[in-house]
Steps between C-alpha positions, in 0.01 A plus 500: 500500500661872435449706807340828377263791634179446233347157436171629282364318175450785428658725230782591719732690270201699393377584869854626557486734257173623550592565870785758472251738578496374824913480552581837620831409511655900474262631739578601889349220774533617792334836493349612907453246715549173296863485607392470852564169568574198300262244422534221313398470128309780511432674171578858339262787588476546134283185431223608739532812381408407171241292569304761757544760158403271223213378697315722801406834522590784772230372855518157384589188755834308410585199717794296532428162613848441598598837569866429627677819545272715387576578166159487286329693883789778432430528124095507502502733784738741333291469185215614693342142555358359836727191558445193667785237597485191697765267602580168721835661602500760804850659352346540174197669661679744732696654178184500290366755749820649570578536100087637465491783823503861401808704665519857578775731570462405882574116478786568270612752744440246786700252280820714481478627847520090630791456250713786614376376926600154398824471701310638763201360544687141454743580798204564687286161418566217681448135387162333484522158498119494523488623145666188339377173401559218744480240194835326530601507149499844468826526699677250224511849304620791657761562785397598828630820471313610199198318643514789827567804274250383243241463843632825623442662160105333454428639853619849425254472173227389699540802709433709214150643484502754239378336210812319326505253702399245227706646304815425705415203591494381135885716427569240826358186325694601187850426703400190625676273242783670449625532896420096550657187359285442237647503172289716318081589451523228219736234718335347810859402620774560770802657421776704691527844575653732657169736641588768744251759680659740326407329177126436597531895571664620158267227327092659665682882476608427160135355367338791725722807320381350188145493588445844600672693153264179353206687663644849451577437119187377447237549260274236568145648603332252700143633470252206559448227759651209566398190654749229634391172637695227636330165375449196276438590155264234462277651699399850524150547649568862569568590142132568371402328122532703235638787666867481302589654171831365478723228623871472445693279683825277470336161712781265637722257288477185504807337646680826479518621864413466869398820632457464832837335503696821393296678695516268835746708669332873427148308606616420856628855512160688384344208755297344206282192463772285327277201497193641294792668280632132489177329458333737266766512241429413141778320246799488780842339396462311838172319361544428177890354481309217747627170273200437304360833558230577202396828414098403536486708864620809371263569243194377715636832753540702219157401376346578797624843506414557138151447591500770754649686239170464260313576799609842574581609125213739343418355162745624247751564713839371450757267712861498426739231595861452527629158525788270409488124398681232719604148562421269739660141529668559208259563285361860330240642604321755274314714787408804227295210307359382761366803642330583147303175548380586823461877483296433146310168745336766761381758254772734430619538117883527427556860343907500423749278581904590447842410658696729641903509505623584881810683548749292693453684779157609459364204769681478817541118486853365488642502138791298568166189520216673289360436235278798509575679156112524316208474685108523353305797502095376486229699496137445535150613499243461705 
């Protein structure tokens, strides 16, 4: 079998070249907030972008089923568009808020005046053990030292009141990975270095001076609500039917990733609910390299969230999709067909479908082991 990113029977060279529209390959990514924090596989701002454009109007309701960082919630509320995200994972859903929330000269002022006080506000916070996880395995990935200046440092945030709290909080989560042992946001393993307070220090001030010119620079105009939910996409009860314009989302790859791996350490930190972030996850790498894994379970999940989808769609409205194909034991997997079949099975009528060419570093996985270079671009009708 060759090992490659697209496994359609579909026209492939053809889809490729109708896609280029969707490359954006000389275009700036990390515009505002989307440089925040990194988060894996997440894609450009530009797609969503697009999509909320080409197909909603200024008022309208986007929602991202899989809302991740925040990127399509940024976008639609920029463009003027009320935005609605959900998400399994409680990082992803503290930096969709943090991403969406209006700032005014006083936070940003508030910002700088807690990065020039750092030194001393840190000399005078004292350790709180009480604020770190007691799960044993946690300890396998940081030293102790860093461990009581990282607990120092997440008490003197929670003694913030003054509305960018959130906001420092997620310029804390941000860190996480680098001042620990694991490898890297894309490599769930050990490895040794050499991680000093002063490090953790340079690393949070560093990400911190960057966010506030972000915010100062700025010409983002976040005009219209947002509304971010932590929960299973299969099931959204509190999104009324046909009350969405627009959906454009990028839903989990098969075999691709385990977010709530990556994440583990930064979801003891924010005190999450690791096991519904575990439990609720669609596609993870964990699942589906099981010896005689099939990929059967993954599109039943997927199904079930498409039907939600239908349900909260207004007629004629569109639903744009971002996904990659896969294997699993060995064999190819062609996830972009598949979700034709049952998209077009529960009602909704396949508008455009192309294949986009990714930048090598346009996806935070790791290159060194991706395959990641196209990825399909479907979009439907309701």
């Amino acid at each position: 079998m060759i090992r490659k990113a697209i496994y359609t029977a579909a026209d492939e060279e053809k889809l490729i070249r109708q896609g280029e529209i969707w490359n954006f390959h000389e275009e700036k990514t990390q515009e505002f907030l989307h440089n925040l924090h990194p988060y894996p596989a997440k894609y450009i701002p530009q797609i969503p972008r697009k999509a909320i454009i080409d197909y909603s109007n200024v008022g309208d309701v986007v929602y991202d089923p899989f809302c991740g960082s925040g990127t399509t919630l940024l976008e639609a509320s920029n463009l003027g568009r009320k935005a609605i995200g959900t998400d399994n994972n409680a990082v992803a859903v503290l930096l969709s808020k943090v991403k969406t929330k209006k700032y005014d000269d006083t936070d940003i002022a508030n910002l700088q005046d807690f990065y020039e006080r750092y030194t001393e506000l840190m000399e005078n916070s004292v350790e709180r053990p009480g604020l770190v996880t007691d799960d044993k395995n946690f300890f396998y990935w940081y030293s102790p030292e860093v461990i009581s200046h990282l607990s120092k440092l997440k008490g003197l945030i929670y003694s913030v009141d003054n509305g960018i709290q959130d906001l420092l909080l997620a310029v804390f989560s941000s860190i996480l990975v680098k001042v620990s042992f694991q490898d890297s946001d894309t490599r769930y393993a050990k490895v040794d270095k050499e991680i000093s307070i002063e490090k953790t220090d340079e690393q949070f001030l560093g990400k911190l001076k960057r966010v506030i010119k972000d915010l100062r620079d700025s010409n983002y105009v976040l005009n219209e609500e947002v509304c971010v939910s932590k929960c299973d996409a299969r099931n959204i009860p509190h999104i009324e039917s046909d009350s969405v314009n627009l959906i454009v989302t990028s839903p989990p790859y098969l075999n691709a990733y385990d977010y709530h791996k990556y994440h583990r350490q930064r979801l003891h930190w924010i005190n999450a609910d690791i096991k519904f972030t575990r439990t609720s996850e669609i596609g993870s790498h964990d699942q589906f390299t099981k010896k005689k894994a099939i990929p059967n379970p993954y599109f039943e999940d997927m199904e079930k969230c498409f039907r939600e989808w239908h349900r909260v769609l207004k007629v004629g409205s569109k639903c744009v999709i971002v996904i990659g194909d896969a294997i699993v034991s060995k064999e190819p997997v062609r996830v972009a067909d598949e979700f034709v079949e049952i998209m077009g099975s529960i009602g909704f009528k396949l508008d455009e479908r192309v294949i986009r060419k990714l930048k090598p570093t346009s996806r935070s996985f790791n290159i060194r082991n991706s395959r990641m270079d196209f990825e399909h671009v479907l979009t439907f009708e309701k």
